[in-house]
C-alpha positions in Angstrom: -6.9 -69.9 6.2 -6.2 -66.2 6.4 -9.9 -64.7 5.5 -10.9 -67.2 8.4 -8.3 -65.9 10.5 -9.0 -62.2 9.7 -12.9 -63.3 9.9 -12.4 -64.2 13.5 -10.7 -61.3 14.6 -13.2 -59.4 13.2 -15.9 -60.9 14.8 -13.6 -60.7 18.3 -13.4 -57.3 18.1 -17.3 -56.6 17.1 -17.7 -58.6 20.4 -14.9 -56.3 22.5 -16.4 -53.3 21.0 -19.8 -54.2 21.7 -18.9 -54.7 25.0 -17.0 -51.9 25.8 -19.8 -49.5 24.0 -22.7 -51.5 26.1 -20.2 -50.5 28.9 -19.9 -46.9 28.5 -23.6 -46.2 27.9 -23.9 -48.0 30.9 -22.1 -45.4 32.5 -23.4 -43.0 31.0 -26.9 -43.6 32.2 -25.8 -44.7 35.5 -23.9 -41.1 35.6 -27.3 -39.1 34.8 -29.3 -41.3 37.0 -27.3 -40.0 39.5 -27.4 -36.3 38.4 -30.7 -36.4 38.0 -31.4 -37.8 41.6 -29.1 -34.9 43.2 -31.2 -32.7 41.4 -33.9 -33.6 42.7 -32.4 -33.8 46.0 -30.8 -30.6 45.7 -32.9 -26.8 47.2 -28.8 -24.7 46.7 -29.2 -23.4 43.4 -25.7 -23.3 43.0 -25.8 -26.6 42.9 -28.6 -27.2 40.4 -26.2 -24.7 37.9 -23.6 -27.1 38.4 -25.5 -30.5 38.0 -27.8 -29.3 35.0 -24.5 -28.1 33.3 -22.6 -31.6 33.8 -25.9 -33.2 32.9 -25.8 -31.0 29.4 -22.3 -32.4 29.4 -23.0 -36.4 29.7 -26.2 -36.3 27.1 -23.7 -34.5 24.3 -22.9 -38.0 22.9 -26.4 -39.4 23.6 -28.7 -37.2 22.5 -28.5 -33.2 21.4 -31.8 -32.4 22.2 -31.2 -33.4 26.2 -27.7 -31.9 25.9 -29.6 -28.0 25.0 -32.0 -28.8 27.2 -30.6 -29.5 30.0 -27.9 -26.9 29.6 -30.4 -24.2 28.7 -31.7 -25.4 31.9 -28.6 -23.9 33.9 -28.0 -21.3 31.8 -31.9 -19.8 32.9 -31.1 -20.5 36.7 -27.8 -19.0 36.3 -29.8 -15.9 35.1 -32.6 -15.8 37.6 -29.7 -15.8 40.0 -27.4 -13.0 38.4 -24.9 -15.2 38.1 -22.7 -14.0 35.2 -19.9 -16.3 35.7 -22.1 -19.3 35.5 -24.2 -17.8 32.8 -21.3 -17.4 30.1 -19.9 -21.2 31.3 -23.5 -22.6 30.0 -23.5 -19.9 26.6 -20.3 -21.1 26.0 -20.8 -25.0 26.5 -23.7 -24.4 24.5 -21.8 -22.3 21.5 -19.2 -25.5 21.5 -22.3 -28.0 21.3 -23.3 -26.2 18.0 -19.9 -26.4 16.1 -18.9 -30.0 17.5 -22.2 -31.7 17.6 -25.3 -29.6 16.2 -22.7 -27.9 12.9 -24.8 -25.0 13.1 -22.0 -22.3 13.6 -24.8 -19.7 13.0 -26.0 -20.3 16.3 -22.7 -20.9 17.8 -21.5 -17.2 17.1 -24.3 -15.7 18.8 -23.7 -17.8 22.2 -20.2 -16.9 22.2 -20.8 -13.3 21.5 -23.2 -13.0 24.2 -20.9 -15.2 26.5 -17.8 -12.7 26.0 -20.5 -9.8 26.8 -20.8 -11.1 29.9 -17.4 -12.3 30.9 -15.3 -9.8 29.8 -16.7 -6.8 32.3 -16.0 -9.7 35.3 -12.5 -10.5 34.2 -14.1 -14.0 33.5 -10.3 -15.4 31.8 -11.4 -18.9 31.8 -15.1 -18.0 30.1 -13.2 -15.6 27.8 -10.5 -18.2 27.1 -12.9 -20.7 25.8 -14.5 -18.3 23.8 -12.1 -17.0 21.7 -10.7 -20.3 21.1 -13.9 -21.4 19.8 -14.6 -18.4 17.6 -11.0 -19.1 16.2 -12.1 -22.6 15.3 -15.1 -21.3 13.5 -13.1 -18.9 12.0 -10.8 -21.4 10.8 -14.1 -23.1 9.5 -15.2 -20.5 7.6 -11.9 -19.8 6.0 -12.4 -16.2 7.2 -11.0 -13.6 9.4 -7.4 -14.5 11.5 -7.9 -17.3 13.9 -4.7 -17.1 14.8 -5.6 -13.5 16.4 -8.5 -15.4 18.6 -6.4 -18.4 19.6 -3.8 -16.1 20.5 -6.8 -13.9 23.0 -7.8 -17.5 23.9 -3.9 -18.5 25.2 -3.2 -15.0 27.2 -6.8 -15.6 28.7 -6.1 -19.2 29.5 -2.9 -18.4 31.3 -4.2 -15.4 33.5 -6.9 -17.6 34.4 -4.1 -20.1 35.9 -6.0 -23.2 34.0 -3.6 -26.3 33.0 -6.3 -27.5 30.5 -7.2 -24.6 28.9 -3.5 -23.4 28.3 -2.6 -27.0 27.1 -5.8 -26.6 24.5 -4.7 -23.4 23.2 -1.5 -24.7 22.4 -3.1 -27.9 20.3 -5.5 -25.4 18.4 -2.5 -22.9 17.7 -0.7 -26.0 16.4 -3.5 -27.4 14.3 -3.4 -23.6 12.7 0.0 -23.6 11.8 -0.4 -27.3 10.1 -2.7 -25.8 7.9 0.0 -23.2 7.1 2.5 -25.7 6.6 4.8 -23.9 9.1 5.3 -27.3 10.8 8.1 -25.8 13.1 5.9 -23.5 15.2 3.1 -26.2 15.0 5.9 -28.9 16.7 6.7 -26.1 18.9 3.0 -25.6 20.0 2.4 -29.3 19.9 5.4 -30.2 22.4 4.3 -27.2 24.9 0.9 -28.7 25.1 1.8 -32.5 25.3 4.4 -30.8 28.6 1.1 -29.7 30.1 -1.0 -32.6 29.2 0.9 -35.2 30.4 1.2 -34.2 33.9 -2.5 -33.9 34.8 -4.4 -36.4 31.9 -2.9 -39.2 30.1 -6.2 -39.4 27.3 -5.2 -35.5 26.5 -2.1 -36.1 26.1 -2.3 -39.6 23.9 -4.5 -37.6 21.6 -2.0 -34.8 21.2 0.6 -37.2 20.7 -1.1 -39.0 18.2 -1.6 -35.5 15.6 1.9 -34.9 16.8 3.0 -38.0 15.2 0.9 -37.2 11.8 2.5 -33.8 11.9 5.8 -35.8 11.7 4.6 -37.9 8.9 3.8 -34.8 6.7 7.3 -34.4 7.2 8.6 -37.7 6.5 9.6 -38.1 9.6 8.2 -42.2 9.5 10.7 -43.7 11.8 10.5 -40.7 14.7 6.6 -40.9 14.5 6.6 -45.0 15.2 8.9 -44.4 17.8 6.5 -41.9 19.5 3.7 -43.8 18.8 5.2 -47.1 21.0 5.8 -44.5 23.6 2.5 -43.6 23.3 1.3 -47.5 23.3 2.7 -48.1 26.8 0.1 -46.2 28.2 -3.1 -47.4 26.6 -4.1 -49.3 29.3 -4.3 -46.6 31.6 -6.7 -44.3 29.8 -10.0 -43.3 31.2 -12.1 -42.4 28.4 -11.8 -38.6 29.9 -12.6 -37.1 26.5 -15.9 -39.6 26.2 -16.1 -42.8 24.1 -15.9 -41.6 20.5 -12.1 -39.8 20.8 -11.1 -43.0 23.4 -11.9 -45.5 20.2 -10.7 -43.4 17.6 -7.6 -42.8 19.1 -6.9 -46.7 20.0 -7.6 -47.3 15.8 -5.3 -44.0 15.3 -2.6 -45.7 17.5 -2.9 -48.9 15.9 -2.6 -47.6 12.5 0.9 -45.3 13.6 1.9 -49.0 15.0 1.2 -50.6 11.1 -1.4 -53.2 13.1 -3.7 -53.0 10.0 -6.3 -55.3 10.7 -6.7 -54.1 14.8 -6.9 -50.7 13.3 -9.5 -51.6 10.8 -12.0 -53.9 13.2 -11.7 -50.8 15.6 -12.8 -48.4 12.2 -15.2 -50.3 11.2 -17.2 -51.2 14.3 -17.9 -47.7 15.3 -18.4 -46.9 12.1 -21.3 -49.7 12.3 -22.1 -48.4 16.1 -22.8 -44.8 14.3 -24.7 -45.6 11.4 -27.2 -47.5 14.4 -27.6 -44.5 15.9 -30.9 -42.7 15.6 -29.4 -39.5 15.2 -26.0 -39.9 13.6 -23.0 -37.6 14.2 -21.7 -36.0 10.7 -18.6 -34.9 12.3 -17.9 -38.4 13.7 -18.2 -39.9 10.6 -16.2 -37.4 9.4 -13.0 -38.6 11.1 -13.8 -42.3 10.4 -13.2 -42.3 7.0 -10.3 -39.3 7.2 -9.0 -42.1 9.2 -9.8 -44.9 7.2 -8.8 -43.4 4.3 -5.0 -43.2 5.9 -5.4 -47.1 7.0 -5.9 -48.1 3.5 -3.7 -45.7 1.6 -0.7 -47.0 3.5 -1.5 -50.9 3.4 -1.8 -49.9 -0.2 -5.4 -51.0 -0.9 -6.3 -48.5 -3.6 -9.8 -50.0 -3.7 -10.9 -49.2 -0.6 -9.4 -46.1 -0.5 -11.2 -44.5 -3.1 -13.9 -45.5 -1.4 -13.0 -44.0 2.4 -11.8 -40.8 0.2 -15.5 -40.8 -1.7 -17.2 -40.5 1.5 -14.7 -38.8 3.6 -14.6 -35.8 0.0 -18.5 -36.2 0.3 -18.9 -35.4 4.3 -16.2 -32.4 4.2 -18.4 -30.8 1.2 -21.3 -31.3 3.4 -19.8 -29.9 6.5 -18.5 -26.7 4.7 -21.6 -26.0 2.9 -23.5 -26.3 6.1 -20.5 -24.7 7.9 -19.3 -21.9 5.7 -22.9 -19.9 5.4 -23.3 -15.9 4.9 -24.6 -15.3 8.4 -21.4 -16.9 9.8 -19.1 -14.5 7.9 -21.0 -11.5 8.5 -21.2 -13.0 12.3 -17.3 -13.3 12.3 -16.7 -10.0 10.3 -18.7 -8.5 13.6 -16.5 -10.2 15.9 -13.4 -9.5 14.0 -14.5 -5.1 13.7 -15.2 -5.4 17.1 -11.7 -6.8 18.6 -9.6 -4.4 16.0 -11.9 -1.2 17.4 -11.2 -2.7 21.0 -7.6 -2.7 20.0 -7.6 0.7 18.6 -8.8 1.7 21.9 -6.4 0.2 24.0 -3.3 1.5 21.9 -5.1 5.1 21.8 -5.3 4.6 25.9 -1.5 3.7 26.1 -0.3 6.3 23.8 -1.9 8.8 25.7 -0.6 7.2 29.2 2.7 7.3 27.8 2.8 10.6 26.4 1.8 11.5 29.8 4.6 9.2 31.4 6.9 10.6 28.9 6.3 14.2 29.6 6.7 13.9 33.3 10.0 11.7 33.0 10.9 14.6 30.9 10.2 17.3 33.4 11.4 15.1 36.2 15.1 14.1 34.1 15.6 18.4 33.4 15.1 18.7 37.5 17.1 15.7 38.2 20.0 16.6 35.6 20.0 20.2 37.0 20.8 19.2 40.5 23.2 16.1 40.1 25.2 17.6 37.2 27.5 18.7 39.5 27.8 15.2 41.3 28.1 12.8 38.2 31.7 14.0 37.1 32.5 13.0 40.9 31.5 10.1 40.8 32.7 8.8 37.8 36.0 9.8 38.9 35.6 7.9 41.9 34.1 4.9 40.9 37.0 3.4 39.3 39.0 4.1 42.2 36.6 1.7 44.9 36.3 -0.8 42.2 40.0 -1.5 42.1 40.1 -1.2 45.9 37.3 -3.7 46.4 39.0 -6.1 44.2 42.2 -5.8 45.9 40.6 -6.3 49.2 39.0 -9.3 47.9 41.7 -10.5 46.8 43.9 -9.9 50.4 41.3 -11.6 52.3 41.2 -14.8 50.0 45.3 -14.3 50.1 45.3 -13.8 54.0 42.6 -17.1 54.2 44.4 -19.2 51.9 47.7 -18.4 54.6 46.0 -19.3 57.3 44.4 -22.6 56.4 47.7 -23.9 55.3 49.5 -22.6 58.2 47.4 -24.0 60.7 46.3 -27.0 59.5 49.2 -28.7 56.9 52.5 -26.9 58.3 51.2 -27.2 61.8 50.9 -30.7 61.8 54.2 -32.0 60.6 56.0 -29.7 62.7 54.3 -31.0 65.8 54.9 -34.6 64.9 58.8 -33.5 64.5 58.6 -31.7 68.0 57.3 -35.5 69.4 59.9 -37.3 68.1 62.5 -34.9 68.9 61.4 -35.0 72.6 61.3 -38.8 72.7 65.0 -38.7 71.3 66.2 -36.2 73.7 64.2 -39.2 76.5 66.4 -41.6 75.0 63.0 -43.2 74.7 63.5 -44.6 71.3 65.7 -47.8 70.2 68.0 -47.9 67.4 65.5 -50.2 65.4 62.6 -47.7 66.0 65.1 -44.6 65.2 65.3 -46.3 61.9 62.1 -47.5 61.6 60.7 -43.8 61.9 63.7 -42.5 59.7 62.3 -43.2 56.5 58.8 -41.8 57.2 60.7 -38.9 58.8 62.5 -37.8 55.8 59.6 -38.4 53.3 57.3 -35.9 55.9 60.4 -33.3 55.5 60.6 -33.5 52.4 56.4 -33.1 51.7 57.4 -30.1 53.8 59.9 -28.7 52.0 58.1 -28.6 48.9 55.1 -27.0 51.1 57.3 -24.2 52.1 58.6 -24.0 48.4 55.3 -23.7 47.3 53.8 -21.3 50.1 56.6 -19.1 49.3 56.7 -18.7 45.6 52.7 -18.5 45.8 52.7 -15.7 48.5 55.7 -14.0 46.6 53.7 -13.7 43.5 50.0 -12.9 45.4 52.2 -9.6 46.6 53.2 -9.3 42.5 56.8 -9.6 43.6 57.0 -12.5 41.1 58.4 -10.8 37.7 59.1 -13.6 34.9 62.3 -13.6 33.0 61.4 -14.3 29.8 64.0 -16.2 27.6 64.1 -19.1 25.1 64.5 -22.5 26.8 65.4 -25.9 25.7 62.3 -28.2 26.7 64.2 -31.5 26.2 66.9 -30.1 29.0 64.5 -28.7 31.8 62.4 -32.1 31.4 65.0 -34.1 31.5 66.0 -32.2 34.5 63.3 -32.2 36.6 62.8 -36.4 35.9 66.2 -37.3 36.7 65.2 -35.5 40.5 62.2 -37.5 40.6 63.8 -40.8 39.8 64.5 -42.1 43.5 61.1 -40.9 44.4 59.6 -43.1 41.5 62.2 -46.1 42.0 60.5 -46.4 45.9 57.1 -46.6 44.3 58.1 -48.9 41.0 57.0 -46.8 39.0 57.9 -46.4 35.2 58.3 -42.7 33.7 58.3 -43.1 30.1 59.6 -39.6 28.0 57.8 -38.5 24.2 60.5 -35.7 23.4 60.1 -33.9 20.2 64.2 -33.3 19.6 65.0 -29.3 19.2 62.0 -28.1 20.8 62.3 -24.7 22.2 59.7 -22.2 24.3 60.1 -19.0 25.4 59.2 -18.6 29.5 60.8 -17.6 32.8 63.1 -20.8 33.5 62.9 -20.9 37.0 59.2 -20.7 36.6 59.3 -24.0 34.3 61.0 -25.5 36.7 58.6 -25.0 39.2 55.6 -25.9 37.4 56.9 -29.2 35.8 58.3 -30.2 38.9 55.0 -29.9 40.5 53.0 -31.6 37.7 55.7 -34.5 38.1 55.4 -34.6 41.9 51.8 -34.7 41.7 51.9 -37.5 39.5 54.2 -39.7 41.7 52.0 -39.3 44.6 48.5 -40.2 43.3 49.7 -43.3 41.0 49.9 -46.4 43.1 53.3 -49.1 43.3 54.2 -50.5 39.8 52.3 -48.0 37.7 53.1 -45.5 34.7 53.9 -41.9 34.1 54.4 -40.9 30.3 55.9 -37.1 29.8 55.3 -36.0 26.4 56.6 -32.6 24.1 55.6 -31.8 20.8 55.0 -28.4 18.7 51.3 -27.7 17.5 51.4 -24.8 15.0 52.8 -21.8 17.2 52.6 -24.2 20.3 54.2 -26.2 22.3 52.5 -28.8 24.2 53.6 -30.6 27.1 51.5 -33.6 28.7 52.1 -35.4 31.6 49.7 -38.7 32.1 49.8 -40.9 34.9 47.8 -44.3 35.2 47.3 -43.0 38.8 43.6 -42.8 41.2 42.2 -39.8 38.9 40.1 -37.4 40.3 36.6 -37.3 40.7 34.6 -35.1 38.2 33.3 -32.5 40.9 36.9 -31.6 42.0 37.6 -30.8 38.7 35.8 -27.7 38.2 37.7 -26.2 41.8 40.8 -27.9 40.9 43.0 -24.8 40.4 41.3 -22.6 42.7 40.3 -24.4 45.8 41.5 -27.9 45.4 40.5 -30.2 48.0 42.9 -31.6 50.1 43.6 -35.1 48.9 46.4 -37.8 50.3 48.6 -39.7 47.8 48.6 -43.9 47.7 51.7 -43.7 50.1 50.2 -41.1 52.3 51.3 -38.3 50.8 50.4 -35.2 52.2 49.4 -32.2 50.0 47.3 -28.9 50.3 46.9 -28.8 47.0 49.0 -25.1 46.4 50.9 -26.9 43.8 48.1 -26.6 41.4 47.1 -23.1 42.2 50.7 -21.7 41.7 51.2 -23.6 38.6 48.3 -21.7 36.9 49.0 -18.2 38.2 52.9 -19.6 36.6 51.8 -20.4 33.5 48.8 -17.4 32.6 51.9 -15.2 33.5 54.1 -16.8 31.3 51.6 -16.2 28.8 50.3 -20.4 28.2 47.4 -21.8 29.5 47.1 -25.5 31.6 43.9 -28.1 31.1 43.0 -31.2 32.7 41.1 -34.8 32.1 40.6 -37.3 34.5 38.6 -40.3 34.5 38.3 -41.0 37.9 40.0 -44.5 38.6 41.8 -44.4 35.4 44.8 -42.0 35.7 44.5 -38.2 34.9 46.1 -36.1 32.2 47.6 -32.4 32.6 48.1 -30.4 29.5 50.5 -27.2 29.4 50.4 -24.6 26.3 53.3 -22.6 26.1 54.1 -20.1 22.9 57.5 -21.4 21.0 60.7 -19.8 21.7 
């Protein structure tokens, strides 16, 4: 049941393939029908250039002999016209149709050659770019020379020529180099940078990148990250538009299926171009040699020893073939050319710079004697006095924040109450108020003097200490007693709202601190507390010694603040009302942190916004 099962999904996918292959040269030959009609259409020669070069382009799959021709084709009107630019576009198109279709590297060398001749006078980067990246390919070929050298020429070209696709390229070549180094960090490096181009501008690019970026994790046993990249990859097979022509679209969907362990899809998709090759009348070496690389994978990991000595036998047998035909004395000597020829271009350029700079150096020199001879006398001067306007520009800046901080609170949080008392003392002077609305307005009344008070409290010890005329008296305290102290004031305050205040006292702790300074800060943090924790919640104080520390927490169950305000929270708090309409400006916090930094602790805070906050005070023990 399962041979007829795997039978028919064979024959399925012969029939997809056949289709989608029918399909394509369809296309193909509907795509130079047309070019060849606008040729003949055509009088710009511009134009021609163009349309014989994309024709070149479409007939590389098809046929090589059209392919040459029809680029050679817009290579010689390129010439008639003296159009460099054009020209070293075709010499190079036709230098990459001898490594990737033709493997006659021979040939290949001496189209790039006389491409760079031409580009690199014009400042061609893009020409140049392809070029060098080439010539590093062969070189990598030929197992001679330093490709990375070329690929590197071929980046920096790429990137002052402002092209997305080139750049992206560079970065997969310079990646496929340093896999065959086994440096597989600067390869994933180079891999990433190019799938981050890629992906933005063509989704076959960047599939096919991502597939060798998942067999570069593989060689480091990275199994579980590369299937996870590969099903990221997956999603978007449906999208592809066979940009980089038939052969890579296939291979990649039976490279993909393989990463995803779907065997059989993997091997129908293998097979049948396989099969669609060996019909052609001129069959591609270098596509066959990727079919069974790739079948040899498929096999070896579904275990099927059998087949994969036979995938390896003809995959061993093409790579001979290609590096015989590949690796020939002509290319060396061709590359050893190339390679003199960028070191004595190299040579030059440093021997330029050198002598620029010695130049540079020797009228700094001169210039630096002149300048030191007339500024001696100002430097001492200024050094004397720059000290002097860097204190008085952070004093200043410190007034005016002092003098706006004043102000704001002055006009907007002390002004208010007072006007509202001014109102009701007027309407009690009318006699305008009953003896039920007199009490009704009582206990609001005192709860705004007593906000007040503490405003005033705060305003005062904050302004005190902004004009350094607060001087802590350092001594040890008892922590359980000014706690304890500065609860038992809160506790009508927290009997109004219904809320709990649990105590964690560590017995005997001691700190050492300013004591009215504690007092101040605690009583704050306590306040603070109260006023953002709604009717019937909880406030736990807690004490406890941490090495050479003591801590002191205070956590309420309260509305918590929102993770903006935390970052400005003790330097411009935002003015914030409590659940019974508390008023604050939000000096508390501010003079609590100036308090404790001078009292030599520190104070942090988390807050989940909803769910209560948490205020943390680190004092040294006493």
């Amino acid at each position: 049941m399962f041979e007829a099962i795997h039978s028919g999904l064979k024959y399925f996918l012969s029939i997809l393939f056949l289709i989608c292959w029918t399909s394509y040269l369809v296309a193909q030959d509907g795509k130079t029908s047309v070019l060849k009609k606008q040729i003949k259409a055509t009088t710009g020669e511009k134009d021609k250039i163009r349309l014989y070069f994309e024709l070149g382009r479409q007939f590389e799959e098809i046929d090589l002999d059209s392919c040459l021709h029809f680029l050679t084709q817009s290579l010689t009107i390129a010439q008639k016209n003296h159009d460099d630019q054009s020209s070293a576009k075709a010499m190079s198109r036709i230098g990459y149709t001898y490594i990737y279709h033709a493997n006659d590297e021979d040939k290949a060398l001496q189209w790039l050659n006389r491409a760079i001749q031409l580009a690199k006078p014009k400042n061609d980067y893009l020409n140049l770019a392809l070029c060098y990246q080439y010539l590093g390919i062969i070189s990598m070929h030929q197992g001679f020379g330093n490709p990375y050298d070329l690929f590197d020429l071929a980046l920096n070209s790429a990137i002052k020529a402002n092209d997305w696709k080139e750049i992206s390229t560079c970065y997969e070549v310079i990646s496929l180099y340093f896999r065959t180094k086994v440096d597989y960090k600067k390869a994933e490096e180079a891999y990433l940078m190019a799938m981050k181009i890629s992906k933005k501008h063509d989704l076959d690019m960047w599939i096919s990148q991502g597939i060798d970026y998942c067999d570069l994790l593989e060689n480091q046993r990275k199994y579980t990250q590369s299937f996870l990249f590969a099903k990221k990859l997956y999603v978007f097979k449906d999208k592809l538009k066979m940009t980089k022509g038939y052969f890579v679209y296939v291979n990649d969907l039976g490279r993909l299926e393989t990463k995803l362990k779907n065997y059989a899809k993997a091997e129908g998709i293998f097979l049948k171009i396989l099969n669609e090759e060996k019909q052609k009348s001129k069959i591609d070496t270098l596509h066959l040699y990727h079919i069974f690389k790739h079948l040899e994978i498929l096999y070896l990991v579904q275990g099927d020893y059998k087949k994969t000595y036979q995938a390896s036998k003809n995959f061993n047998y093409i790579s001979q073939w290609l590096a015989r035909k590949r690796q020939t004395q002509n290319s060396k000597l061709a590359l050893l050319k190339v390679k003199s020829a960028l070191d004595l271009e190299k040579k030059e350029v440093e021997i330029t710079l050198l002598a620029e700079q010695q130049n540079k150096q020797l009228l700094f020199l001169l210039a630096a004697i002149m300048i030191a001879m007339l500024m001696t006398g100002f430097v001492i001067t200024l050094q004397r006095n720059k000290k002097k306007i860097e204190q008085q520009k952070l004093e200043l800046s410190q007034l005016n924040t002092t003098k706006d901080r004043l102000f704001s609170i002055i006009a907007h949080d002390l002004r208010g109450p007072i006007t509202t008392f001014k109102g009701i003392l007027s309407l009690l002077g009318d006699d305008s108020l009953s003896q039920k609305e007199f009490i009704d307005l009582s206990k609001p009344l005192n709860q705004s003097v007593d906000n007040l008070h503490a405003m005033l409290d705060n305003l005062l010890l904050w302004s005190f200490s902004q004009m350094n005329g607060l001087k802590p008296q350092m001594k040890t305290l008892k922590v359980g007693e000014f706690l304890n102290e500065a609860i038992n004031l809160v506790q009508e305050i927290a009997k109004g709202k219904n809320i709990d205040i649990q105590r964690e006292i560590s017995a005997g702790l001691t700190i050492f601190a300013d004591e009215n300074n504690m007092s101040t800060i605690v009583g704050n943090l306590i306040n603070n507390a109260l006023k953002f924790t709604a009717q019937h919640g909880k406030i736990l104080i807690k004490a406890y010694q941490q090495n050479n520390w003591v801590k002191l927490e205070i956590i309420d169950s309260g509305v918590g603040i929102k993770p903006e305000e935390l970052s400005t929270l003790f330097s411009f708090p935002k003015l914030k009302t409590g659940t019974a309409g508390e008023k604050g400006t939000g000096l508390g916090l501010i003079l609590c942190n100036e308090l404790i930094e001078q009292n030599g602790g520190k104070i942090s805070v988390a807050s989940e916004y909803g769910n209560g906050t948490s205020f943390t005070i680190t004092l040294p023990v006493g």
